[in-house]
VEXDREN-2710 file (C-alpha; in Angstrom, 1 decimal):
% VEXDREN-2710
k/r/px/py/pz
1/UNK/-5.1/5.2/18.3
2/UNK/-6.0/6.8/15.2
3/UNK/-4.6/10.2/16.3
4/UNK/-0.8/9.6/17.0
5/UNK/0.0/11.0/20.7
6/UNK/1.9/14.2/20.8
7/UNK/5.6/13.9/21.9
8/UNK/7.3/16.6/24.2
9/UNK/10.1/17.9/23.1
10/UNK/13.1/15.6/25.4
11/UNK/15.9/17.0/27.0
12/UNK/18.2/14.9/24.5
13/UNK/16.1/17.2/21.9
14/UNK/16.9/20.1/23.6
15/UNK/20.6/19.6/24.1
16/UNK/21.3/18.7/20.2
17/UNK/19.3/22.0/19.4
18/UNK/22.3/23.8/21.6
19/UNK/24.8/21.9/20.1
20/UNK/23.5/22.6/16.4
21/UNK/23.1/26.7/17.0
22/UNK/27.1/26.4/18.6
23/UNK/27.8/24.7/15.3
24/UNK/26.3/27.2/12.7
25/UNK/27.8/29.9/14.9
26/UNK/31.3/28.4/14.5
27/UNK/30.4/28.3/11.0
28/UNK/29.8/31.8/10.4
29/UNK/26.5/33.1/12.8
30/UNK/26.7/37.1/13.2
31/UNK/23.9/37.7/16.1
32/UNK/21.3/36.1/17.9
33/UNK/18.5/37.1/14.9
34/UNK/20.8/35.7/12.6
35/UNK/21.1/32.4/14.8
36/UNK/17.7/32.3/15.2
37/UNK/16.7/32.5/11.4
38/UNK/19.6/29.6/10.8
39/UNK/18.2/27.5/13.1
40/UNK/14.4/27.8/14.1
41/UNK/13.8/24.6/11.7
42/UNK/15.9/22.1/13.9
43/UNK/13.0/21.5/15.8
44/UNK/10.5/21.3/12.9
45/UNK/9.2/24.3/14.4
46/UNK/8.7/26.3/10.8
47/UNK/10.6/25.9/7.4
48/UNK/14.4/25.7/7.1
49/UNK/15.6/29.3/6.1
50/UNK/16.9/29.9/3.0
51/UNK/20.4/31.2/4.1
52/UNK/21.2/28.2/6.2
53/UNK/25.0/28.1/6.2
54/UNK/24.7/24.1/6.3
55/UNK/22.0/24.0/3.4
56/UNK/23.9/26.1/1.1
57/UNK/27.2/24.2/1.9
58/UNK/25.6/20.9/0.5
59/UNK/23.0/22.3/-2.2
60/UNK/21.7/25.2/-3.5
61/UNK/17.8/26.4/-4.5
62/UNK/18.1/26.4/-8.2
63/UNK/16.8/23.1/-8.5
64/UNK/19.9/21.7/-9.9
65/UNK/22.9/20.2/-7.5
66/UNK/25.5/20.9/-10.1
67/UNK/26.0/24.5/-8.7
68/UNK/27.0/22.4/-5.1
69/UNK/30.0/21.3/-6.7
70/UNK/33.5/23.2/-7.8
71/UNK/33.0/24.3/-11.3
72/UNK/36.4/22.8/-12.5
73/UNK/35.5/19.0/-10.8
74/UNK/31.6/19.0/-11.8
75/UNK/30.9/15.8/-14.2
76/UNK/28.3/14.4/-16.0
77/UNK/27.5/10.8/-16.6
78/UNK/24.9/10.1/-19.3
79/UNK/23.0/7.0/-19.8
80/UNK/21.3/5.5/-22.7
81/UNK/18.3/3.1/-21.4
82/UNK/17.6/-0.1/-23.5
83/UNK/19.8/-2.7/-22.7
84/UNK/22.1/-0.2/-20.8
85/UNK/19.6/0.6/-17.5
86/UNK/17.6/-1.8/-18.4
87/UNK/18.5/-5.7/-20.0
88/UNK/15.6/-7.8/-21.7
89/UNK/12.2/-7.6/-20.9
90/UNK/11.6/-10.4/-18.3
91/UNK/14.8/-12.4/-18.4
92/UNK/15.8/-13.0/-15.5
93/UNK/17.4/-16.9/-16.6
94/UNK/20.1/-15.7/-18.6
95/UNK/20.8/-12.4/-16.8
96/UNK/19.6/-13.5/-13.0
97/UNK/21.0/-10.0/-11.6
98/UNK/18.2/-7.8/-13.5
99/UNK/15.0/-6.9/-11.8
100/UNK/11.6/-7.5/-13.2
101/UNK/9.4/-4.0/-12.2
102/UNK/5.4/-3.6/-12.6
103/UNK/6.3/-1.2/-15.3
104/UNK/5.6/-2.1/-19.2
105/UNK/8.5/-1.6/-21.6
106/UNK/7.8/-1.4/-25.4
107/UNK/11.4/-1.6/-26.6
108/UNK/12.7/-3.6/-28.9
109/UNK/8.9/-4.8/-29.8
110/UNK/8.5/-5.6/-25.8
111/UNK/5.0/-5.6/-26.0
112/UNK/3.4/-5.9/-23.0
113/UNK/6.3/-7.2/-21.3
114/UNK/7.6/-5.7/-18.1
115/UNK/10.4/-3.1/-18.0
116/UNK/13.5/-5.1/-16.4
117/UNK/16.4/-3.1/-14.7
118/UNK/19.9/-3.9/-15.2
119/UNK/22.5/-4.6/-12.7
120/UNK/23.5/-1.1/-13.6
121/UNK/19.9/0.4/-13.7
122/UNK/19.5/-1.2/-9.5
123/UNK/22.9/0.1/-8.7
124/UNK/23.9/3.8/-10.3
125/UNK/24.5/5.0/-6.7
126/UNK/27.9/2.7/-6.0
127/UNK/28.7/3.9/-9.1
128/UNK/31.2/7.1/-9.9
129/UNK/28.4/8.9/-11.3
130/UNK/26.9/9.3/-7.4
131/UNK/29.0/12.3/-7.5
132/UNK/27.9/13.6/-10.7
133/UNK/24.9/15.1/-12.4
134/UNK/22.9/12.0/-14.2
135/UNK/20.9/12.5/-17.7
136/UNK/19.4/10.1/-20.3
137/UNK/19.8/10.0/-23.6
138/UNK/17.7/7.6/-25.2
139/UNK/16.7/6.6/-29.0
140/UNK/13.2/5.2/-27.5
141/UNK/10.7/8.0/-27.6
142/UNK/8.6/6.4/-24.4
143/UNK/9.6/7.6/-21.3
144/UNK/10.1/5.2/-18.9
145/UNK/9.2/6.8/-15.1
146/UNK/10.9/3.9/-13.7
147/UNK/14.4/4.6/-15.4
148/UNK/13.6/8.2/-15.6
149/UNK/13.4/8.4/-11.7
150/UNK/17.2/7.1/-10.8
151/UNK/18.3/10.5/-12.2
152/UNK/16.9/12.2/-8.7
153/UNK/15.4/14.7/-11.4
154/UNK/18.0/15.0/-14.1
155/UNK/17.9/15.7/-17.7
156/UNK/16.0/13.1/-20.3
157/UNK/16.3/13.0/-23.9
158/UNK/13.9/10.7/-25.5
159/UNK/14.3/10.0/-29.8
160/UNK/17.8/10.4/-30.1
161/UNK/20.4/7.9/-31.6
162/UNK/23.6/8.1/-33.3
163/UNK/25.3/11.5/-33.6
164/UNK/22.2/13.3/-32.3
165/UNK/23.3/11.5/-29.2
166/UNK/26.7/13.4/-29.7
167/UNK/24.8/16.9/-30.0
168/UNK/22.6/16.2/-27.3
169/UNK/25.9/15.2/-25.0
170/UNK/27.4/18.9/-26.0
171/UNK/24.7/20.4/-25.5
172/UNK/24.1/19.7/-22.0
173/UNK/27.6/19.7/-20.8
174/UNK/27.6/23.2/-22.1
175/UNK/24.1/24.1/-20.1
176/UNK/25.6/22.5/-17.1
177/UNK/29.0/24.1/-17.7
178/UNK/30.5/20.5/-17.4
179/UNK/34.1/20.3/-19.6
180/UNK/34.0/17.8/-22.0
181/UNK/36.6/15.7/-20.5
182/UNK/34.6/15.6/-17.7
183/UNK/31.5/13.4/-19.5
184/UNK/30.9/10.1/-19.5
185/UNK/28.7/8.3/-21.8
186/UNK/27.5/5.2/-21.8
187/UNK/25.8/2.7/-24.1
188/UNK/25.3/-1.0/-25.2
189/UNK/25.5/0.0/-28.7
190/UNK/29.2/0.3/-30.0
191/UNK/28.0/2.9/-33.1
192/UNK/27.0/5.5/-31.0
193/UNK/30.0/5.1/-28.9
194/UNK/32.5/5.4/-31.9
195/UNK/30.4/8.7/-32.8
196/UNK/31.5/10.1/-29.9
197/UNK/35.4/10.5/-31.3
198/UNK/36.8/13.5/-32.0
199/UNK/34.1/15.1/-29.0
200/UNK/36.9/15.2/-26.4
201/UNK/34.0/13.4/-23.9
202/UNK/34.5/10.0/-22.9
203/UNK/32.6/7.0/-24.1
204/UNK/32.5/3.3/-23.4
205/UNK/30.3/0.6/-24.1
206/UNK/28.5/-1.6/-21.8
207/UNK/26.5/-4.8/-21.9
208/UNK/30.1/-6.7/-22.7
209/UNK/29.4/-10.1/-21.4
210/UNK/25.5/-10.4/-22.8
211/UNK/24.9/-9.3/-26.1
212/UNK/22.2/-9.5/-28.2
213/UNK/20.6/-9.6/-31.4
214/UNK/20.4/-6.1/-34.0
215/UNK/24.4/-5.3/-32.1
216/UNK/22.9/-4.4/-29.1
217/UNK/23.3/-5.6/-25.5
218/UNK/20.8/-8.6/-24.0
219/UNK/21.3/-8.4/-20.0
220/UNK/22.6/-4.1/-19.9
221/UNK/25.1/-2.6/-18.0
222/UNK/26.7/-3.6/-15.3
223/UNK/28.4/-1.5/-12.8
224/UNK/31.9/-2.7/-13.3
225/UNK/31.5/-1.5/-16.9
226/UNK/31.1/2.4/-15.8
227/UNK/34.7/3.8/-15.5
228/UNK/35.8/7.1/-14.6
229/UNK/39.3/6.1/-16.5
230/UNK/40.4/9.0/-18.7
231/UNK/41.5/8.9/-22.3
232/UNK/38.9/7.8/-24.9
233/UNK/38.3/3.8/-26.4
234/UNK/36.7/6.7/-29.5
235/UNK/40.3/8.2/-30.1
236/UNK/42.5/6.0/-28.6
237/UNK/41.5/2.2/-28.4
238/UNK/44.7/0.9/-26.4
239/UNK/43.7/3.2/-23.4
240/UNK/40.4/1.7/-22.6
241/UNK/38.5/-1.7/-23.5
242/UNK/38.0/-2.1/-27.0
243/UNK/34.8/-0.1/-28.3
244/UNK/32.9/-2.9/-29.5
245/UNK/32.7/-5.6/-27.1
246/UNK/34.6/-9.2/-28.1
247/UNK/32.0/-11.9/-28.8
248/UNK/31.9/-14.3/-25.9
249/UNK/31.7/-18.1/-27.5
250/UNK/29.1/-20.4/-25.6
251/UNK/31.2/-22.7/-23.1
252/UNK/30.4/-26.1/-21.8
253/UNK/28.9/-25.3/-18.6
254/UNK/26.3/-23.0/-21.0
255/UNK/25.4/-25.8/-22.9
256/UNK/24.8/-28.0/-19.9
257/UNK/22.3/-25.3/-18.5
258/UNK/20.6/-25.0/-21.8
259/UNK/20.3/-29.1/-21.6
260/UNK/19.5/-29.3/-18.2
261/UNK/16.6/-26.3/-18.4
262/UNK/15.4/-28.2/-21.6
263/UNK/14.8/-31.0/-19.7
264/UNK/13.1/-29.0/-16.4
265/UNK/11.0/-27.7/-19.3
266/UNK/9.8/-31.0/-20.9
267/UNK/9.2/-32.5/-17.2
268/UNK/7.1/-29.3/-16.7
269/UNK/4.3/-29.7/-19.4
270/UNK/6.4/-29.9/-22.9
271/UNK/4.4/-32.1/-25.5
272/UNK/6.2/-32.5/-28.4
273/UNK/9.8/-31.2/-29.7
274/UNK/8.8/-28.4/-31.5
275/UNK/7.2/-27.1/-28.0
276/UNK/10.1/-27.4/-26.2
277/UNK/11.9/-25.1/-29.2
278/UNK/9.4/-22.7/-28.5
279/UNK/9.7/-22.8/-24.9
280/UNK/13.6/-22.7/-24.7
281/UNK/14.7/-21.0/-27.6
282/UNK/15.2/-18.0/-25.3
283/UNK/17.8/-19.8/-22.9
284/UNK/20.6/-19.1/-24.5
285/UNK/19.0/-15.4/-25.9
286/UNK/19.0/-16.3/-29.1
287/UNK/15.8/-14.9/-29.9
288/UNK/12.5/-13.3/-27.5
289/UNK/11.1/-15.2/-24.6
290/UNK/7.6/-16.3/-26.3
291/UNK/4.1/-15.8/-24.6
292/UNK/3.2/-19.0/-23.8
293/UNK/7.2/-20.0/-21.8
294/UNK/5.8/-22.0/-19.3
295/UNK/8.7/-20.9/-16.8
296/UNK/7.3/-17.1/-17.9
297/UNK/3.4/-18.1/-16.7
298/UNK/4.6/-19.6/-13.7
299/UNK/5.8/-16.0/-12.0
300/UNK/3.7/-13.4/-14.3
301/UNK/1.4/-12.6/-17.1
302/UNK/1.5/-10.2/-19.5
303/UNK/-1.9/-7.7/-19.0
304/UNK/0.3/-5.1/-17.8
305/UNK/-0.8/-5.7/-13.9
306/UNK/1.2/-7.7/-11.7
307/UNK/-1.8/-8.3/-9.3
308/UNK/-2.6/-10.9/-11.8
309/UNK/0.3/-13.1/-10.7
310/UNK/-0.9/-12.9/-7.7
311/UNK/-3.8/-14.9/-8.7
312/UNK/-1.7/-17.9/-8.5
313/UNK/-2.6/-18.6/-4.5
314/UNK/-6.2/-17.6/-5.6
315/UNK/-8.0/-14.5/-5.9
316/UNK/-8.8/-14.1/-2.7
317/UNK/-5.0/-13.5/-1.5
318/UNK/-4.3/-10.3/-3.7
319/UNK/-3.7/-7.6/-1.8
320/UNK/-3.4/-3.5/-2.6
321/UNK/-1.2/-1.2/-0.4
322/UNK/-2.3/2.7/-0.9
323/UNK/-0.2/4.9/-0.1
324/UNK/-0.3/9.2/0.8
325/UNK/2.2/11.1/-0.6
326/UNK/3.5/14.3/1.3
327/UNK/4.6/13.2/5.0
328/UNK/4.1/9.5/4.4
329/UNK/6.6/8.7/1.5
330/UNK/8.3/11.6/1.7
331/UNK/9.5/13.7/4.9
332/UNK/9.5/17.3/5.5
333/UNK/11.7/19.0/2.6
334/UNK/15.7/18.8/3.5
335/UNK/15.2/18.0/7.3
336/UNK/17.7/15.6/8.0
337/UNK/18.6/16.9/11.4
338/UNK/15.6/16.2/12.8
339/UNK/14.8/13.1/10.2
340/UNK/18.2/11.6/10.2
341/UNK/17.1/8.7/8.3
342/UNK/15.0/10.5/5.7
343/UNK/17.1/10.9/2.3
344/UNK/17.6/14.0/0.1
345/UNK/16.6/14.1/-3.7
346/UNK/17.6/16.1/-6.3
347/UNK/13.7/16.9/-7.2
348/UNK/12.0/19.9/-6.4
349/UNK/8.7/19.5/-3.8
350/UNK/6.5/22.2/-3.6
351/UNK/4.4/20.2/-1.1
352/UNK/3.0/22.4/2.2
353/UNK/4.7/25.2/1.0
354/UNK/8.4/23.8/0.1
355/UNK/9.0/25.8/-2.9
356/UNK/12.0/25.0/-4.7
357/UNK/13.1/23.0/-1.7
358/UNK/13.9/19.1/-2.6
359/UNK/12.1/16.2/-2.0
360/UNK/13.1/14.3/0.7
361/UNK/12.1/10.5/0.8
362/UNK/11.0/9.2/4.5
363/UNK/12.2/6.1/5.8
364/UNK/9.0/4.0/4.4
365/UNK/9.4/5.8/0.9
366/UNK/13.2/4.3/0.5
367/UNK/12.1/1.0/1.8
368/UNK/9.0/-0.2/0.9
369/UNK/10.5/-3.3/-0.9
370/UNK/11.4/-4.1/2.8
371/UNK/7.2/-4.7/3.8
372/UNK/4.7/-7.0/3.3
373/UNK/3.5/-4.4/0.8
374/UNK/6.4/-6.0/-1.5
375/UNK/3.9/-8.9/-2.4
376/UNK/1.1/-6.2/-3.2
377/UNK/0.1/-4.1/-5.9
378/UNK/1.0/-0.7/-5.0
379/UNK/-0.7/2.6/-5.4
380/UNK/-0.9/6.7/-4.5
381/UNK/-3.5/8.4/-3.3
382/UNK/-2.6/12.3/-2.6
383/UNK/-4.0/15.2/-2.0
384/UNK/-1.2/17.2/-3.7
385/UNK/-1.9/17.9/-7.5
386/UNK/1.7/17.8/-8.3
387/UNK/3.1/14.7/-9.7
388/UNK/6.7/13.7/-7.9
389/UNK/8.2/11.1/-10.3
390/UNK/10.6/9.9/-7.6
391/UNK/8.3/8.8/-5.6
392/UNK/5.6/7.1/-8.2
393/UNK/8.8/5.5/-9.4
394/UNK/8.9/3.5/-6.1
395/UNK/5.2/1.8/-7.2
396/UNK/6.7/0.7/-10.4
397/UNK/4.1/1.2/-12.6
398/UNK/1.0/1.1/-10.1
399/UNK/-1.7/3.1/-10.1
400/UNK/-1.8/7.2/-9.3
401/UNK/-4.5/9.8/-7.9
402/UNK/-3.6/12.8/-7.7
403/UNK/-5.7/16.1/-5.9
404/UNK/-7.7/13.5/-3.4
405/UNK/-7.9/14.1/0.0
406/UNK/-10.4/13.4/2.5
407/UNK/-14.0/11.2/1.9
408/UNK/-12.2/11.4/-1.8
409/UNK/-9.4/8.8/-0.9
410/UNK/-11.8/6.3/0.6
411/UNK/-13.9/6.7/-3.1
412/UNK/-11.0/6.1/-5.1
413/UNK/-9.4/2.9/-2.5
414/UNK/-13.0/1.9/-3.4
415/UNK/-12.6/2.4/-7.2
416/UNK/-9.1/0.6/-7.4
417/UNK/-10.0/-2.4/-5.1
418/UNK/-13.2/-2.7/-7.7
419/UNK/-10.6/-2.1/-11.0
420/UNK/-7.4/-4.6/-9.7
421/UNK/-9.9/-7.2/-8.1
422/UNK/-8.7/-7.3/-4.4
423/UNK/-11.2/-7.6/-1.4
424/UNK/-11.4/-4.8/0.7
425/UNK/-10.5/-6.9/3.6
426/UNK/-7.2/-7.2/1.5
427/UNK/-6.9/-3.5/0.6
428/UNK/-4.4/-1.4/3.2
429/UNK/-4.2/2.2/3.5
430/UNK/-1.2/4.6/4.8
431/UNK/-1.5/8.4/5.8
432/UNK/-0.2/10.9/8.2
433/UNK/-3.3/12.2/8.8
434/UNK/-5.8/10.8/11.5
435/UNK/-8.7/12.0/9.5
436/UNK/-7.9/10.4/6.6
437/UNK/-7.6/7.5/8.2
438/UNK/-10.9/7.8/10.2
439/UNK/-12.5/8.5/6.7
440/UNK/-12.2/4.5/6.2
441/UNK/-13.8/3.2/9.3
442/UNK/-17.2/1.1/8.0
443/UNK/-15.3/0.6/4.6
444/UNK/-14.1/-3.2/5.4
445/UNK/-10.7/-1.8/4.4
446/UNK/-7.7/-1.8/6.0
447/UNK/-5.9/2.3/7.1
448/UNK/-3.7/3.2/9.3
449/UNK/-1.9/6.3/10.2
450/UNK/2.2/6.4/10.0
451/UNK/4.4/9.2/11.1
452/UNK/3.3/8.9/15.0
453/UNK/6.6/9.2/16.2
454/UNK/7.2/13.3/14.5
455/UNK/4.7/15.2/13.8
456/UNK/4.4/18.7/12.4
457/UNK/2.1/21.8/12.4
458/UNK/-2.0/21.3/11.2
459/UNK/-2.0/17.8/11.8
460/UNK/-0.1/16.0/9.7
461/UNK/3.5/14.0/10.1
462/UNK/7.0/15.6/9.5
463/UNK/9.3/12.6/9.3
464/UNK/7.4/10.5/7.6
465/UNK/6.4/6.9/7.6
466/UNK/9.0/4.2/8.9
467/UNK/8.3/0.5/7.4
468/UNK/7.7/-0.6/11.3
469/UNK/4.0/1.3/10.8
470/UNK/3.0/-0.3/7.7
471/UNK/1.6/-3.5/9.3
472/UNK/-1.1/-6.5/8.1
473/UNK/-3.3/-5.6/11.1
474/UNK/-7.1/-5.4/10.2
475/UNK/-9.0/-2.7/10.9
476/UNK/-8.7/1.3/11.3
477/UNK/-6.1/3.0/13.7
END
């Protein structure tokens, strides 16, 4: 049904809320009015209180997590991005851990080429650094939302190299009230490491076992390469690997690949020998992947839109997923009692009335790589002005509408089926909200409503979406 079925409130429900007010009044609950202001949100009932013993015991409402943790063990781990979160644009031969995103990336004369993540850039969160504030420093002046997003909201720098990255380091370990020893910097370039002696921070270069032209890295960081070992490679080069990396010779097995993708290549399409230097120069990274790599045509073009890969199985198999925002993607802000599965952000949602409460991604919104939307381009359609980089992160570089709600979404669907060349019978759209849905019936797109299983106040969801709602199923409902 288009409208999800309201759920009763179960005596399971009912017992955990006893359990939770017992809890908070072990904690540190004065009176009944007291309990009741710590714990009228567990249902969903009305937003969590500001004074909630468990909230503040985890975060605080400045919109930073820094103050959460003891001033003398806070740390900050700062990033550069090119060839550090990110490794060449769209090699995924040589460095077959990184990550092609829908994202362009102009670095290092990219182009139009897609932004590629590192092992590093896919993984921060097994790092170290999970426990500590995350910034960028970065000597590209684009910003990259992509890479800008796996801070959860932390500090960028964009147009600063060499010792400005040195400044920029002091500067905010001194707004964040971080000591020095306690900041770890890290970079594929071994010249802005070495400008980092004498700072009393740490520094170590990454990108060790790929390395590129111009002294920088080729494939980026990896996560074994981010060490929370103190004592500097700057000051003291016997306590940690060497600052600049050791040049890795090319072995026998590395020859044999290049041989054996030579010939792959040739048996492919190559005509002559001075197309197959063209098409495999890049093998061994010597120099950039060209245009017209025939391995490079097979899984993408370069107009920016990966919807046009798609085109391989014919135009008629593209297909757009369009996604709400507030209660689809995200969940109700910091409720992970009654959302258990929903995670946390360090971003700030003012969404239905969150204020400086965080954004807190729903079950769909940390796992949409895990649908059939995967294989689609991906979009946002929201009625909420605001723009949440977190979550337009998760499209990678897809499309945004912004202050759209109602007939409006069914307009724009309309407008971006039209613009990316999918049929409407291929176009599928996810909201809370049963009227949004029912806006698309006699559309010949695809909507359905998620978030059936928790809803909130003025018809719309509170958990948000779980990946088992976003189905291929035609039709409204």
């Amino acid at each position: 049904p288009a409208c999800c079925p309201l759920q009763p409130p179960t005596q399971t429900a009912m017992l955990n809320a006893m359990v939770a007010i017992a809890t908070l009044s072990f904690l540190g609950g004065s009176d009944s009015k007291d309990m009741f202001e710590k714990t009228r949100s567990l249902r969903g009932t009305v937003e969590i209180p500001g004074n909630s013993v468990l909230l503040n015991s985890t975060m605080n409402h400045s919109g930073n997590f820094s103050e959460s943790l003891r001033v003398g063990n806070r740390c900050l781990c700062i990033f550069d991005v090119d060839r550090t979160l990110t490794g060449k644009q769209e090699d995924t031969t040589r460095c077959p851990q990184n990550k092609v995103t829908h994202s362009i990336d102009p670095a290092y004369h990219g182009g139009h080429r897609h932004l590629t993540l590192s092992q590093l850039g896919q993984n921060l969160e097994s790092t170290f650094c999970k426990a500590c504030i995350l910034a960028i420093i970065s000597a590209e002046s684009t910003h990259r939302l992509v890479v800008e997003a796996l801070l959860h909201g932390g500090p960028t720098v964009h147009g600063c190299d060499g010792l400005c990255k040195v400044k920029k380091a002091t500067k905010l370990a001194s707004e964040l009230g971080v000591a020095h020893r306690r900041v770890f910097f890290f970079d594929d370039k071994a010249s802005n490491v070495m400008h980092f002696k004498g700072s009393g921070m740490n520094a170590h270069q990454v990108s060790c076992g790929s390395r590129g032209d111009g002294g920088h890295g080729h494939c980026g960081g990896k996560t074994s390469e981010v060490t929370q070992a103190s004592g500097l490679p700057l000051a003291s080069f016997d306590l940690q690997v060497p600052a600049r990396c050791p040049l890795q010779p090319p072995t026998q097995t590395a020859m044999l690949n290049a041989m054996v993708a030579i010939a792959t290549l040739s048996f492919l399409g190559g005509s002559d020998s001075k197309d197959m230097f063209e098409k495999t120069r890049s093998l061994r990274g010597t120099v950039e992947i060209p245009e017209n790599s025939v391995l490079l045509n097979s899984t993408m073009n370069h107009s920016g839109n990966f919807s046009e890969s798609l085109g391989a199985t014919g135009a008629g198999n593209r297909c757009l997923c369009i996604f709400d925002v507030d209660r689809t993607l995200t969940g109700k802000q910091e409720d992970t009692t009654r959302c258990p599965q929903n995670k946390v952000t360090h971003s700030i949602d003012p969404a239905f009335h969150g204020g400086h409460r965080h954004l807190t991604l729903s079950q769909l919104g940390q796992n949409l790589e895990s649908t059939f939307c995967k294989a689609c381009s991906l979009a946002i359609i929201s009625a909420e002005s605001t723009h949440r980089l977190v979550v337009e992160a998760l499209l990678h570089g897809g499309p945004t509408v912004h202050g759209c709600d109602g007939l409006c979404k069914v307009k724009k669907a309309t407008k971006l089926a039209s613009e990316l060349g999918v049929a409407h019978s291929k176009v599928f759209f996810f909201d809370d909200k049963a009227s949004n849905v029912m806006h698309f019936k006699g559309s010949g797109m695809n909507a359905h409503q998620v978030s059936c299983g928790s809803r909130g106040d003025g018809g719309h969801g509170y958990c948000g979406g779980k990946t088992s709602e976003v189905t291929r199923a035609s039709g409204v409902g």
